[in-house]
C-alpha positions in Angstrom: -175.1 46.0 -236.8 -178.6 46.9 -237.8 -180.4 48.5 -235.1 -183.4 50.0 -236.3 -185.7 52.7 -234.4 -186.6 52.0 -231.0 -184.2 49.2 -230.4 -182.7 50.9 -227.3 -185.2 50.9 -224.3 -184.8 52.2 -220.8 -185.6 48.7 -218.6 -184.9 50.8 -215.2 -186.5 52.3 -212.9 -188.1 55.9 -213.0 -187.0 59.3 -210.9 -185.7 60.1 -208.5 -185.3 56.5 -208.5 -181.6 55.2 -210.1 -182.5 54.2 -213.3 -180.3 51.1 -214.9 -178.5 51.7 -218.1 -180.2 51.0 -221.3 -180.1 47.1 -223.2 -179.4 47.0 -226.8 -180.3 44.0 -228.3 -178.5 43.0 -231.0 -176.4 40.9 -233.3 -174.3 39.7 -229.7 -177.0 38.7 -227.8 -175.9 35.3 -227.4 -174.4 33.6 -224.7 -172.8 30.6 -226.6 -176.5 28.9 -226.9 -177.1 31.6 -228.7 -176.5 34.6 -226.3 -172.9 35.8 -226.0 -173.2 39.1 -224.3 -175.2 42.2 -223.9 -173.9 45.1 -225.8 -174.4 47.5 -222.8 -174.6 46.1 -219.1 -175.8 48.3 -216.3 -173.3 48.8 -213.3 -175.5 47.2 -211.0 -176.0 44.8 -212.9 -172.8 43.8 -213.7 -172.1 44.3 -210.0 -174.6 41.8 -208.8 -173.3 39.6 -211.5 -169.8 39.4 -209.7 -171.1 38.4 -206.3 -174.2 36.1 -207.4 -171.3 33.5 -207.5 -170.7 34.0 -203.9 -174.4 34.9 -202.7 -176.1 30.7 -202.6 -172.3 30.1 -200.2 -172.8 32.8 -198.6 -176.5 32.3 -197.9 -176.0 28.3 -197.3 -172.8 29.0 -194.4 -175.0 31.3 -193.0 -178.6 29.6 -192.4 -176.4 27.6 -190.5 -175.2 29.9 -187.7 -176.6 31.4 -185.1 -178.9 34.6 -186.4 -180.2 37.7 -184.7 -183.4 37.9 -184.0 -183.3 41.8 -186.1 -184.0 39.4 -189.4 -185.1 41.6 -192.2 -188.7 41.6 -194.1 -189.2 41.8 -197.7 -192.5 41.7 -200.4 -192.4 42.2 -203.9 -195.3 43.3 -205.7 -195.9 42.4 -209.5 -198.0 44.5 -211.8 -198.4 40.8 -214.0 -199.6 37.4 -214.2 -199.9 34.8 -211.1 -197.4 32.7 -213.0 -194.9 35.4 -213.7 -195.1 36.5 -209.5 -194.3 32.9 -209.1 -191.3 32.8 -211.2 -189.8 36.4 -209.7 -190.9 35.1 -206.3 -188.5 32.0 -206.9 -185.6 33.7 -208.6 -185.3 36.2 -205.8 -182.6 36.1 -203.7 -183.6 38.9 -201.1 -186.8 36.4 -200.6 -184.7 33.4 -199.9 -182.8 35.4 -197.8 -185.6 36.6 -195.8 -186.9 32.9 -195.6 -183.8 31.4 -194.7 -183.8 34.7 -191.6 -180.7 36.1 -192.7 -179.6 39.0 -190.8 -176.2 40.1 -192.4 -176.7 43.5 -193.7 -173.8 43.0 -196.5 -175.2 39.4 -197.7 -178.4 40.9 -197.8 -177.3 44.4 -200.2 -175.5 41.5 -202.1 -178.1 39.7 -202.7 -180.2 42.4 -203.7 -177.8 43.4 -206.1 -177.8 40.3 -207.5 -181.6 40.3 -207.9 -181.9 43.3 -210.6 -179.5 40.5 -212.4 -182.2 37.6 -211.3 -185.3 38.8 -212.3 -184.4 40.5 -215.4 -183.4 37.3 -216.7 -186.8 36.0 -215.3 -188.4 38.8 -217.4 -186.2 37.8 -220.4 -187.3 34.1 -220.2 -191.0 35.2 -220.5 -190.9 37.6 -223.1 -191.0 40.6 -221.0 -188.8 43.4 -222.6 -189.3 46.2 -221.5 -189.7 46.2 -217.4 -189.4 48.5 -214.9 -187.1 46.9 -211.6 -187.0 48.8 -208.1 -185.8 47.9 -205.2 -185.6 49.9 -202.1 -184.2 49.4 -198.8 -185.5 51.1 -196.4 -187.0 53.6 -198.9 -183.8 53.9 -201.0 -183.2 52.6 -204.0 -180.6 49.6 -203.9 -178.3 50.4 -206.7 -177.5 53.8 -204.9 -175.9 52.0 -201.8 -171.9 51.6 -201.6 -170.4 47.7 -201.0 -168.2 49.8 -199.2 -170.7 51.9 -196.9 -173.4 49.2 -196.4 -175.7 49.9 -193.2 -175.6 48.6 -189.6 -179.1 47.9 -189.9 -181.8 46.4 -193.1 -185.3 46.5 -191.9 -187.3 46.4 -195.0 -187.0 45.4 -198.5 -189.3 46.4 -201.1 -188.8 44.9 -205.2 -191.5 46.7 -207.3 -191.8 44.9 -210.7 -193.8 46.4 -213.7 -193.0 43.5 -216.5 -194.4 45.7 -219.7 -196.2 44.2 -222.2 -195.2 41.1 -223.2 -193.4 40.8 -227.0 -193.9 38.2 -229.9 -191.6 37.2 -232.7 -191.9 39.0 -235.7 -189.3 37.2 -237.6 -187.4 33.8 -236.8 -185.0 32.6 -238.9 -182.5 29.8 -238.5 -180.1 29.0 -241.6 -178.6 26.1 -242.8 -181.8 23.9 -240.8 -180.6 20.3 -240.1 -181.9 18.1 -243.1 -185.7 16.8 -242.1 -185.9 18.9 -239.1 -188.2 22.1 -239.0 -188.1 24.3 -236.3 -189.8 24.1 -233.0 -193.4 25.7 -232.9 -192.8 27.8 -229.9 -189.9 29.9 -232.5 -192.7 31.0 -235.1 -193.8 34.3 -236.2 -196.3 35.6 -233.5 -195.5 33.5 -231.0 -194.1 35.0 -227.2 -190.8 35.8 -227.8 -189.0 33.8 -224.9 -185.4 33.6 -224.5 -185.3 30.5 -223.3 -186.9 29.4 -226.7 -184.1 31.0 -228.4 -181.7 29.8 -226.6 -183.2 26.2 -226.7 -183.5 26.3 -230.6 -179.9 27.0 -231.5 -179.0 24.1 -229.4 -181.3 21.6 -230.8 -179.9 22.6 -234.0 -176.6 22.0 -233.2 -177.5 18.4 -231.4 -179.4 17.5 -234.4 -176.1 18.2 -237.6 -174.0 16.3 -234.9 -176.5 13.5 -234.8 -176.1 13.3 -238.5 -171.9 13.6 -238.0 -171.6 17.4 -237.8 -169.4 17.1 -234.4 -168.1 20.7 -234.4 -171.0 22.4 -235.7 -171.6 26.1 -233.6 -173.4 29.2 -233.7 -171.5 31.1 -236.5 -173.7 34.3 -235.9 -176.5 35.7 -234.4 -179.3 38.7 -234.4 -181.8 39.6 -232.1 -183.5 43.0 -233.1 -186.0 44.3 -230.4 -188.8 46.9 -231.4 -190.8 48.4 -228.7 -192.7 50.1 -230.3 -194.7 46.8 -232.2 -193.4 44.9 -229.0 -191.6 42.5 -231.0 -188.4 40.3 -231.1 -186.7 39.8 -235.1 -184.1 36.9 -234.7 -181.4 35.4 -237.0 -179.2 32.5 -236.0 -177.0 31.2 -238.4 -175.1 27.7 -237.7 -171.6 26.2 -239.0 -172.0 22.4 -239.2 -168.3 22.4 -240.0 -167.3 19.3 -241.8 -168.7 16.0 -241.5 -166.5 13.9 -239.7 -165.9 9.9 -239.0 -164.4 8.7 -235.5 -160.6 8.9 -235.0 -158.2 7.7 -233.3 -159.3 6.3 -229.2 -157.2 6.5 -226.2 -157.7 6.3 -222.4 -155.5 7.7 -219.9 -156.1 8.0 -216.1 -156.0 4.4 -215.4 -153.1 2.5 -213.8 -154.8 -0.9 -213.1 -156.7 -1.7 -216.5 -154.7 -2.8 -219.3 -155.2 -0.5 -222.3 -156.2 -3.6 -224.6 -159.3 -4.7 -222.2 -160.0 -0.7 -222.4 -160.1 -0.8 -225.7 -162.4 -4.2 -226.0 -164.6 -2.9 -223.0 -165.5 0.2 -224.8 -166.5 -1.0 -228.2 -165.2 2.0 -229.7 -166.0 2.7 -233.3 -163.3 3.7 -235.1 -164.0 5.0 -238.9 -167.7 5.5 -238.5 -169.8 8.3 -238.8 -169.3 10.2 -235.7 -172.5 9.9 -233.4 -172.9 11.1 -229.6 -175.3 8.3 -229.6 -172.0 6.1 -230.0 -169.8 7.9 -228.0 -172.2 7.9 -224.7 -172.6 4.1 -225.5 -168.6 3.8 -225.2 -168.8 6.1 -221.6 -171.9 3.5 -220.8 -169.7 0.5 -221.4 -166.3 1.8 -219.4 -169.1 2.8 -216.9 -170.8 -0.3 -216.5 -167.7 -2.2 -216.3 -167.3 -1.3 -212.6 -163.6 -0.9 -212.8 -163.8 3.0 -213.3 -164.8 5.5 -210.7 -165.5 8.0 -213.2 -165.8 7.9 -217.2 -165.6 11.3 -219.0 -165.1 11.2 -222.6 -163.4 14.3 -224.7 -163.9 15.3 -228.1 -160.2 16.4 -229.2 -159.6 18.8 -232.0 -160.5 18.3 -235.4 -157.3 15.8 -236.6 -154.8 17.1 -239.5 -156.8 15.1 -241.9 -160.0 17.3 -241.2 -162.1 14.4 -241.7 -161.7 12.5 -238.5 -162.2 13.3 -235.0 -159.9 11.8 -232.3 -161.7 10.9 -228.8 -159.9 10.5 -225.6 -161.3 8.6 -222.6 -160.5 10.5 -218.8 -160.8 7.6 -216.1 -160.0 7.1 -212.7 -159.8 3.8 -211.0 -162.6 2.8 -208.8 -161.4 1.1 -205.3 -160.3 -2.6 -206.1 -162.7 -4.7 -203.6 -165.6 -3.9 -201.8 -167.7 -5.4 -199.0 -171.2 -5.5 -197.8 -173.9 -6.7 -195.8 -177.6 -6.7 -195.0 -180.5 -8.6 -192.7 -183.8 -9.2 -192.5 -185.8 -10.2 -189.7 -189.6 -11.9 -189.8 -191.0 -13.3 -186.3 -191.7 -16.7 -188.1 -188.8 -17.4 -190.2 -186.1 -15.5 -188.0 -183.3 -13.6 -188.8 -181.6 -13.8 -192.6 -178.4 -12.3 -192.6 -176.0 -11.8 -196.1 -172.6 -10.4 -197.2 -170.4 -10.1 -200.2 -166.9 -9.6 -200.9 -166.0 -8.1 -204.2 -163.3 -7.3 -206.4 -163.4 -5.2 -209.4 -160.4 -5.6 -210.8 -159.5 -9.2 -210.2 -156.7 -9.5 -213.1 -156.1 -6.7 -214.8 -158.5 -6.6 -217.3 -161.6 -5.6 -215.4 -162.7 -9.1 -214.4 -165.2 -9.2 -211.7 -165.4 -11.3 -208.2 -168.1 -11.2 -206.0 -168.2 -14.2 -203.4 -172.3 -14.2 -201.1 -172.7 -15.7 -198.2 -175.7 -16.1 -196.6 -177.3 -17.7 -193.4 -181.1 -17.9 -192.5 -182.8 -19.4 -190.0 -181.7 -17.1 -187.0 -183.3 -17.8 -183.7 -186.2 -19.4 -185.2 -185.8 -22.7 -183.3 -184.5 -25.2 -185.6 -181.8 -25.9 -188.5 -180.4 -22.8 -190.1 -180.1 -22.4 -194.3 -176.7 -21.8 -195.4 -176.2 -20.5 -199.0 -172.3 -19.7 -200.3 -171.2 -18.7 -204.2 -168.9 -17.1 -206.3 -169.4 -15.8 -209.5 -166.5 -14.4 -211.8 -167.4 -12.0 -214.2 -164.9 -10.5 -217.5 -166.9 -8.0 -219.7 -166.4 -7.8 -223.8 -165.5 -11.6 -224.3 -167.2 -11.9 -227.2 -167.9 -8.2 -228.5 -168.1 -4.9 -226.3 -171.6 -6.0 -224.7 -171.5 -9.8 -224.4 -169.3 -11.1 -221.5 -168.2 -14.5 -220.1 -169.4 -15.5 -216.4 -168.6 -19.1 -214.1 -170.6 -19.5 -210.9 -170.1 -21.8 -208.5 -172.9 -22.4 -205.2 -172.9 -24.3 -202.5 -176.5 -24.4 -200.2 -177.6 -26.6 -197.6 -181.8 -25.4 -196.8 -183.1 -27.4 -194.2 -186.6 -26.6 -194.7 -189.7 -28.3 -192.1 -191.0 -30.2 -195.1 -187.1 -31.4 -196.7 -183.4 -31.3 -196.4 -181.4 -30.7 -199.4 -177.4 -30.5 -200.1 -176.8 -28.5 -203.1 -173.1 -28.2 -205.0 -173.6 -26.2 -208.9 -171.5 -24.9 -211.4 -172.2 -22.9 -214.3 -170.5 -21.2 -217.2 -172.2 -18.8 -219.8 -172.6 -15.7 -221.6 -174.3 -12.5 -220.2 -175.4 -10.1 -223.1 -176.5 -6.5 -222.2 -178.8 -5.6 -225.0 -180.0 -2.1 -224.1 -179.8 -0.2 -220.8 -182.8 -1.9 -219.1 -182.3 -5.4 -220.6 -180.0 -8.3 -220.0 -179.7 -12.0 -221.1 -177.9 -14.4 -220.2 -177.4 -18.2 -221.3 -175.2 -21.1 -219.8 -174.2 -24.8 -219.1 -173.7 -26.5 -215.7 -173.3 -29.4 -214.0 -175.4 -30.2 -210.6 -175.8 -32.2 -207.9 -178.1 -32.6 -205.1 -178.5 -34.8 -201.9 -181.8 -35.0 -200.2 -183.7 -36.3 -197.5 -187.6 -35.8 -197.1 -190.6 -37.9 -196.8 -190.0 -39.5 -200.2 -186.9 -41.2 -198.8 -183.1 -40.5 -199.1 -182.3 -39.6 -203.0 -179.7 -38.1 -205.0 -180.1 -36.2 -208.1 -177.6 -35.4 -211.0 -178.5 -33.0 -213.4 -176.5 -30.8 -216.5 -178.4 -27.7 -216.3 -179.0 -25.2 -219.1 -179.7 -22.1 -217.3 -181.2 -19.1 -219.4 -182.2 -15.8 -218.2 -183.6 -12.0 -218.8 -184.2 -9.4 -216.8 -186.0 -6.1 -217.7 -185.6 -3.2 -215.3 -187.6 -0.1 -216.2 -187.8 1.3 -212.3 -186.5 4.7 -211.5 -185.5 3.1 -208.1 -184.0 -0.5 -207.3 -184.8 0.2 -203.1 -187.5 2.4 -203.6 -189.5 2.1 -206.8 -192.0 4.5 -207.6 -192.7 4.2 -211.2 -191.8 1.9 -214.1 -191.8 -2.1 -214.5 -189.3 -5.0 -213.7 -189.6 -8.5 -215.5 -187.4 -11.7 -214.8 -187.8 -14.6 -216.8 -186.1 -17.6 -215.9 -186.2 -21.0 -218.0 -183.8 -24.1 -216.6 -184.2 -27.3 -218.6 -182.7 -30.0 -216.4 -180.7 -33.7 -218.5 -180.7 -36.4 -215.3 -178.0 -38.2 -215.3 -177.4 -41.4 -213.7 -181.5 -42.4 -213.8 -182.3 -38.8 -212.2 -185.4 -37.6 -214.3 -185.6 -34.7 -216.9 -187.4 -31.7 -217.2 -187.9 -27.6 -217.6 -188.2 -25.0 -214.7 -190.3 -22.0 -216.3 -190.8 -18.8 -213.4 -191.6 -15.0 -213.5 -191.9 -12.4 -211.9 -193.3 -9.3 -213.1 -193.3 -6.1 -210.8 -195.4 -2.4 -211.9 -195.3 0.9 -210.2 -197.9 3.8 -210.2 -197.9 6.9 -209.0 -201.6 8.0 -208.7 -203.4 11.6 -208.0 -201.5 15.3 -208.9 -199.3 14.6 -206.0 -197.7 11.7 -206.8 -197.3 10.9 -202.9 -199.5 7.6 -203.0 -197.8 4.9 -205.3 -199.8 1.5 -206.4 -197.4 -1.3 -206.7 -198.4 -4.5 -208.1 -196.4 -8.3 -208.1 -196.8 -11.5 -210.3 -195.3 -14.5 -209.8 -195.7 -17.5 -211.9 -194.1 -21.0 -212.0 -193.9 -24.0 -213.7 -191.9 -27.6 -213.9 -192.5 -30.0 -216.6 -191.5 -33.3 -217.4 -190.2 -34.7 -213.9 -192.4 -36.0 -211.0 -192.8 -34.6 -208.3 -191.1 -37.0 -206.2 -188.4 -37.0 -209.1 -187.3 -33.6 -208.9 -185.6 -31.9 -206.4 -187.6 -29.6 -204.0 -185.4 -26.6 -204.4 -187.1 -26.6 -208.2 -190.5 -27.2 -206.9 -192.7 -24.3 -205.7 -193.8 -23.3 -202.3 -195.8 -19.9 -200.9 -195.9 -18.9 -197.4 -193.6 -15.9 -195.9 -191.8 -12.6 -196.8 -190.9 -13.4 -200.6 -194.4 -14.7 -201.4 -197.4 -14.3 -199.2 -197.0 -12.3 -195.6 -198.9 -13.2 -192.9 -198.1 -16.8 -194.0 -195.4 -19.3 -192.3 -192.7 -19.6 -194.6 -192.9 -21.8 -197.4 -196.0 -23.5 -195.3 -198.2 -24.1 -198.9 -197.5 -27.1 -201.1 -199.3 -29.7 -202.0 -199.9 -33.5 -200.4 -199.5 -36.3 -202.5 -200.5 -39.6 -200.7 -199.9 -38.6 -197.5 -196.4 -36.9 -198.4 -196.3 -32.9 -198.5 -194.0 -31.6 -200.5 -193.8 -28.2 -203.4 -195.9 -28.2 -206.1 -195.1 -28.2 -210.0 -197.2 -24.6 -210.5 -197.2 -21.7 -208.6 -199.3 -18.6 -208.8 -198.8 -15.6 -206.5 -200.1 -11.8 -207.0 -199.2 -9.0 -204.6 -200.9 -5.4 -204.3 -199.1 -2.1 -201.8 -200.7 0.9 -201.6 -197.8 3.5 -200.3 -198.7 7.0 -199.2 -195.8 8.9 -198.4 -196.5 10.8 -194.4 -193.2 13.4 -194.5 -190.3 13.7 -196.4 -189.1 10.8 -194.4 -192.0 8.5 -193.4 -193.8 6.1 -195.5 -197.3 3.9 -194.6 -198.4 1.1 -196.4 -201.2 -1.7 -196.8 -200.7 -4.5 -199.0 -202.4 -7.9 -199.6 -200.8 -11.0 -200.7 -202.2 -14.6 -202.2 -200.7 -17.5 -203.3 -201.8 -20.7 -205.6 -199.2 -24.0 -205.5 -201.2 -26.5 -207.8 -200.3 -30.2 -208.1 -200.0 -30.3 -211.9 -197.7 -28.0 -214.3 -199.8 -26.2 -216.7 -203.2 -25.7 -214.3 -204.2 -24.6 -211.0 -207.2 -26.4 -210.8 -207.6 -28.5 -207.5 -204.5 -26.2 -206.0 -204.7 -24.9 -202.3 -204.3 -21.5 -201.8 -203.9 -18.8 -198.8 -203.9 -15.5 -198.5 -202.3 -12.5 -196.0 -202.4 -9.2 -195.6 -201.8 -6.1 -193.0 -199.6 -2.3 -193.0 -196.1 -1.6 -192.6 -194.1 2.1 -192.4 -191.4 2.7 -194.2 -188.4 5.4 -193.1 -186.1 6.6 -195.7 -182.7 6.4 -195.5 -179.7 7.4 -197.7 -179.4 3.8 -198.3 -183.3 3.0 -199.0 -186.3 2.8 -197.2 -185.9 0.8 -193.8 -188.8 -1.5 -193.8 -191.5 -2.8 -190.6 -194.5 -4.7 -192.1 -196.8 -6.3 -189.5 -199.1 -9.4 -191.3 -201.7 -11.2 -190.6 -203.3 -14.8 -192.1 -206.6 -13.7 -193.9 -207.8 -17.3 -195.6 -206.1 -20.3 -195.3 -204.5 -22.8 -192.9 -201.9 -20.4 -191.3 -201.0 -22.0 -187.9 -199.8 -18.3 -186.3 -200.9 -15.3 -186.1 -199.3 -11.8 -186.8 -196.2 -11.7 -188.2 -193.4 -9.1 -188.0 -190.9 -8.4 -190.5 -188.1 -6.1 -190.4 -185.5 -5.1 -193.8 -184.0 -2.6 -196.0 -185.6 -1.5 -199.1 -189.4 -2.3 -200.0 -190.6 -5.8 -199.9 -190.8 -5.6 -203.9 
């Protein structure tokens, strides 16, 4: 090892105060990404290494008992930088001891032990080489106490830190460089010589020859040369991309309910190609999604005989077969709502999918309830690893103030995931609906060809705060038996913001758009037509109470238009207000609003947050139109969009 002048360097404390051994920095700096050990530890060092495992248990068991009120105080002074105080001041564990009032004389020597360990490491990670660590307690320095003779009583800690000057690189060097990749700015000549940089470098290295089929590639060697005297870091990392390899063999193991064939289709697994961890985290993805598998952890196995493949083996464990749930909703107009499912994850072996929803709505508002039942039967990788075969069957009876409508449909289809955020899906179905309104007693009989895709960019499904949703929905409708024809076209198209430095206030904006052509509107059934009015559309608004009237008759319109706007400002960690305003446009005609009534609503809600979501009370009010109430209350889980 080439150590050259200078390279050893006391980073200790001065007498009569215990001084910590000296750091060589060398060619076994590394800690397998890069760093694998330092040549020469100190004692107390290596001391508070052994119990920083136990210090965050031992502090977390015992902020939760009963403390004496003789809790300890501690400062540390920094001869440095705001930002490098803030960084020592959060790697401290004597400070989060003294905030969390620890009194425990032993946890507290421990934890001060640990912290010549902690904020070295913190020194290290901003290019600080050559500090200078005390800490006293109670005037003595902490490395000379005994775990074995600690004392009845801490009163006061003191950690001095003088950081040194900080050091640049003076030579970075990393050989063989992953074709078309140079090396990250912040690893130049003359720039701060961070650890973490080094660190950081080696393993984008390494991630970028596995992208390209490298799978065992490693840090073969390393250097790290230190000179204090020109304050300067020279590093060398050299990397073994190892031979490239193709995918090997697949197998799964853990499961005893899912047949290894519908494994094996589920995951898609690509056998002979180029091996990419691109691939192989699509595979986990697809095991993942497949809701069969509590857990999906995929293991590289050793090189195979052959030294040109790479067997993979899938670890899974079986998620519970059936599930159930429920929810409700409550709105002072419109009543209560309440839903369940049933599912089953496992139906026959092969990772099929049942989920029967019920749902009634209605509750105590007055009149005739809604009832809504339907299955749907799900079996992924049917046709290919990410395109699955569904059937749905629904039964709904909605007996709304304006019609009343019997509903039986069926529908088969494909459902296609074709990225993480997107799915499509496209079927046939048969359908058939009884109804009774002011346009008389009628019966329609359609085949439907439902097609569908859904975008979900949120970071949230309950409680959105940033991203988009999209849901696109287009049903052409074939009558049958002298039932009309037509297309159903609707979207809805949902953005979140967070706005100032904060990010505690978040603008949220909805679209909705609709449109049915080619059917009259006394030729199509009202389910397909478009109303606004109530929690889904406009608030403040009776449900469903905008259509349009067409000779005397009311009834949905053929275009619908609706835009809402929440402004959410977060009160506590728990509590939520918010202000919103809704509108809503039904027009008469398919492809223009003009001539179409319209209403709008607004008012404030508060929002508490629960493990499950946000637990929702909005109170609304009718600002322009013909509302026939006045405020309206309504009561769920999650945000109303």
């Amino acid at each position: 090892m080439d150590i050259k002048g200078l390279v050893n360097h006391d980073v200790g404390v001065k007498e009569p105060k215990t001084r910590l051994k000296r750091l060589v920095f060398g060619q076994k700096l590394f800690n397998d990404g890069p760093f694998k050990h330092v040549s020469q530890v100190n004692k107390v060092m290596a001391t508070g290494s052994r119990l920083s495992e136990i210090i965050g248990v031992a502090l977390a068991l015992l902020v939760q008992m009963p403390q004496p009120a003789n809790a300890f105080e501690a400062r540390l002074i920094v001869d440095g930088p705001d930002a490098l105080r803030d960084a020592l001041t959060s790697a401290s564990l004597i400070l989060d001891a003294r905030d969390e009032d620890v009194s425990d004389p032993q946890v507290i020597l421990a934890a001060a032990l640990s912290d010549y360990r902690q904020l070295l490491g913190t020194l290290y990670k901003r290019g600080y080489y050559s500090g200078v660590i005390s800490i006293t307690i109670d005037g003595n320095e902490a490395a000379g106490f005994s775990q074995f003779a600690t004392p009845a009583l801490i009163d006061t800690i003191e950690i001095t830190v003088d950081p040194g000057p900080p050091f640049t690189f003076a030579r970075t060097q990393l050989t063989p460089s992953p074709p078309g990749n140079g090396l990250d700015q912040a690893f130049q000549t003359g720039a701060r010589a961070r650890s973490g940089v080094i660190s950081d470098v080696a393993e984008t290295a390494i991630g970028q020859w596995r992208d390209i089929g490298f799978a065992t590639a490693k840090v073969s060697k390393q250097s790290i040369i230190a000179d204090h005297r020109r304050r300067s870091l020279a590093v060398d990392i050299v990397i073994d991309p190892g031979p490239k390899l193709t995918f090997g063999t697949f197998s799964a193991k853990g499961s005893q309910t899912v047949r290894q064939e519908r494994i094996e289709a589920i995951a898609g697994y690509p056998q002979g190609e180029v091996f990419s961890p691109a691939a192989l985290e699509k595979v986990r993805k697809r095991l993942q999604r497949s809701g069969a598998f509590r857990s999906v952890a995929i293991v590289e196995e050793a090189v195979a005989p052959d030294g040109t493949t790479l067997p993979i083996t899938a670890q899974l464990a079986d998620a519970p077969p059936r599930r159930f749930g429920f929810g409700a909703e409550i709105s002072s107009l419109e009543g209560a709502t309440v839903s369940a499912f049933w599912l089953h994850r496992n139906l026959l072996g092969g990772a099929e999918r049942l989920r029967i929803d019920g749902q009634v709505a209605g509750v105590f508002a007055g009149g005739d309830m809604d009832y809504n039942l339907g299955a749907r039967l799900d079996r992924p990788a049917t046709f290919g690893p990410d395109i699955g075969l569904y059937t749905t069957f629904e039964f709904e009876e909605l007996n709304q103030s304006d019609y009343f409508l019997r509903k039986v449909e069926a529908d088969v289809g494909a459902s296609a995931i074709v990225n993480d955020n997107l799915i499509a899906e496209a079927g046939v179905g048969l359908r058939y609906s009884e109804v009774e309104d002011d346009f008389g007693t009628r019966t329609f009989r359609h085949a439907v060809l439902p097609i569908s895709a859904t975008y979900d960019g949120r970071d949230s499904v309950l409680n959105p705060t940033t991203g988009q949703y999209l849901s696109a929905d287009f049903l052409p409708y074939l009558g049958l038996g002298g039932s009309q024809s037509g297309v159903r076209i609707s979207a809805d198209m949902r953005r979140y913001t967070r706005l100032g430095q904060s990010g505690d206030v978040i603008l949220a904006g909805r679209l909705q758009v609709g449109s049915v052509i080619g059917s009259d509107v006394s030729a199509t059934p009202p389910d397909l037509l478009f109303y606004s009015g109530g929690g889904g559309t406009v608030r403040g608004q009776a449900f469903q109470s905008l259509g349009i009237e067409t000779g005397g008759i009311k009834s949905g319109g053929r275009s619908l238009l609706a835009l809402s706007l929440e402004l959410r400002a977060k009160l506590s960690s728990k509590l939520q207000v918010v202000t919103f305003l809704d509108g809503g446009i039904v027009g008469e005609n398919s492809l223009t609003m003009a001539g179409g009534d319209s209403h709008t609503g607004g008012g404030v809600g508060l929002r508490y947050m629960t493990g499950v979501g946000p637990i929702r009370l909005d109170v609304a009010t009718p600002l322009s139109g013909d509302a026939g109430g006045g405020l309206q209350f309504y009561v769920g889980i999650g945000q109303a969009f």
